[in-house]
C-alpha positions, 0 to 999 in steps of 0.5 A: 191091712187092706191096701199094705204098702210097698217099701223103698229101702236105700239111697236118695240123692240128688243126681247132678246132671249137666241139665242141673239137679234132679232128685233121685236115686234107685229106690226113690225113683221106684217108690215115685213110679209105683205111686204113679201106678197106683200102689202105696209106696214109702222111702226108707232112707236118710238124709242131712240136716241141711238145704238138699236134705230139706228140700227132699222131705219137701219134694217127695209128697209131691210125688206122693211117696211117704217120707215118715221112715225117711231119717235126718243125720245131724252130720252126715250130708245128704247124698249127691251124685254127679252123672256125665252124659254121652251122646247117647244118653248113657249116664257114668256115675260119681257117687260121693261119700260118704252121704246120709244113706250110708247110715239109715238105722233100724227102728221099732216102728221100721220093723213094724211096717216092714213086717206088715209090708206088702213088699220091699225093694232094695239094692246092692247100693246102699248095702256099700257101708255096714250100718245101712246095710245091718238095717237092710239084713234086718228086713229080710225077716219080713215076710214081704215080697223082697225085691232085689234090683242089683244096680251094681257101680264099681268100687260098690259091686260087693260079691258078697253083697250080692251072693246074700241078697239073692238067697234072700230075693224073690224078684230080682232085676239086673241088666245084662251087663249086671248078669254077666258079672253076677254069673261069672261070680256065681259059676252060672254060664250058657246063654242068658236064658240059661244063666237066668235059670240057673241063678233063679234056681241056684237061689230060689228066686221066684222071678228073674227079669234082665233089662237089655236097654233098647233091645227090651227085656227078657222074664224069667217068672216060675219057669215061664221064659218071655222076651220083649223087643225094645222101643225106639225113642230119642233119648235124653237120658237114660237115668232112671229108665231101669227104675221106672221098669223095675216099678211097673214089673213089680206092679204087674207081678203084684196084679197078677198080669201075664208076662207079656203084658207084664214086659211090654208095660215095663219096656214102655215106661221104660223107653218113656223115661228115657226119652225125658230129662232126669229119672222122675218125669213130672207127667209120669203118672200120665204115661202110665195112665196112657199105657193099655190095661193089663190082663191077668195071666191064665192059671 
């Protein structure tokens, strides 16, 4: 396959903010940002069969995201999540369930796309409940780049969970918060550069990036160490600024661009998101165009 595509495997949902209610969900905001970015990407989730559910098989071709491995519960309702903002714009999030997501199914021709996927992005999210997360194991026999973009959210902060999809992880992200927790569990300690190496290398993950919210991002890829300072923007709401990064992160690690290339393009999108209202700007794909070119890295 000349051009594979990239598959998005988990929850979408509609994020009810105090602003009003904006399509989202990790997964789905990332699948959105890669597109912006110019890969092919396609959501794998589910939705109801209802209004909500309707309206997300509407949308998602507008934001070019393929929706043919999206699936429709006859009962289940599609996902909803209520967010409060402070005055800061940090979100806290209600996740109602259950929802649709929970229960996404393996199928034949899923497992044929993945095999042939250039990469999967999936979080720990969607793994709350068994069926989805039988589904997302199943993934992991592909030979794919896996992808791992933590997004841990008490009650659904699993151990479990956590310790298998990062033996199974190529590229992982969490924030440093996320960090914290996952190298508590894991017997990881010293300062985040340290803790950094010892889970890439504990479980043989390629690329570890910890996202540090104003203050920028630090990469860990194959033994090289970068930091990124951060960009000051007035923000709206930072719902889905770690999504759009994860994107552009993955889209730099997929070209091949130098890591600082790499960590100054994701901190800009970022920021970008950010500064805008919900998770998925509607001129996104404007502000990636804005961004400089990258450069590959040396060998």
């Amino acid at each position: 396959m000349a051009n594979p595509e990239i598959l998005c495997v988990g929850e979408v949902l509609w994020d009810a903010l105090p602003a009003g209610l904006f399509l989202g969900g990790a997964p789905f905001n990332a699948a959105c940002h890669l597109r912006a970015a110019g890969l092919s990407a396609s959501m794998v989730s589910r939705v109801g069969e209802d209004h909500l559910g309707r309206e997300v098989l509407r949308r998602c071709p507008w934001y070019g995201v393929g929706t043919d491995l999206i699936q429709v519960d006859p009962t289940l309702p599609t996902g909803l999540v209520r967010a409060t903002i402070d005055e800061q714009g940090n979100a806290e999030y209600e996740i109602v369930a259950p929802a649709a997501w929970d229960a996404i199914e393996p199928s034949e021709e899923l497992a044929r796309r993945a095999a042939g996927a250039r990469a999967i992005v999936f979080g720990s999210l969607a793994q709350r409940y068994a069926t989805s997360r039988a589904t997302i194991e199943r993934l992991w026999e592909s030979e794919a780049l896996m992808v791992f973009d933590a997004n841990l959210r008490p009650p659904h902060d699993d151990r479990e969970v956590v310790r298998r999809s990062l033996e199974h992880a190529d590229v992982v992200k969490v924030s440093e918060t996320e960090l914290a927790r996952i190298a508590d569990w894991f017997g990881a300690k010293g300062s985040v550069r340290e803790r950094v190496a010892v889970l890439a290398e504990s479980f043989s993950c390629r690329t570890v990036c910890v996202t540090r919210g104003k203050d920028g991002a630090a990469l860990w890829n194959e033994g090289r160490w970068t930091e990124q300072s951060g960009y000051e923007v007035e923000v709206r709401d930072t719902v889905g600024a770690g999504d759009a990064f994860l994107a552009v992160l993955l889209a730099g690690l997929l070209e091949g661009a130098a890591d600082p290339v790499i960590l100054r393009h994701a901190n800009l999108i970022g920021a970008y998101v950010a500064s805008q209202l919900g998770a998925v700007p509607l001129d996104q794909r404007a502000a990636i165009a804005a961004q400089p070119k990258t450069t590959r890295r040396r060998k």
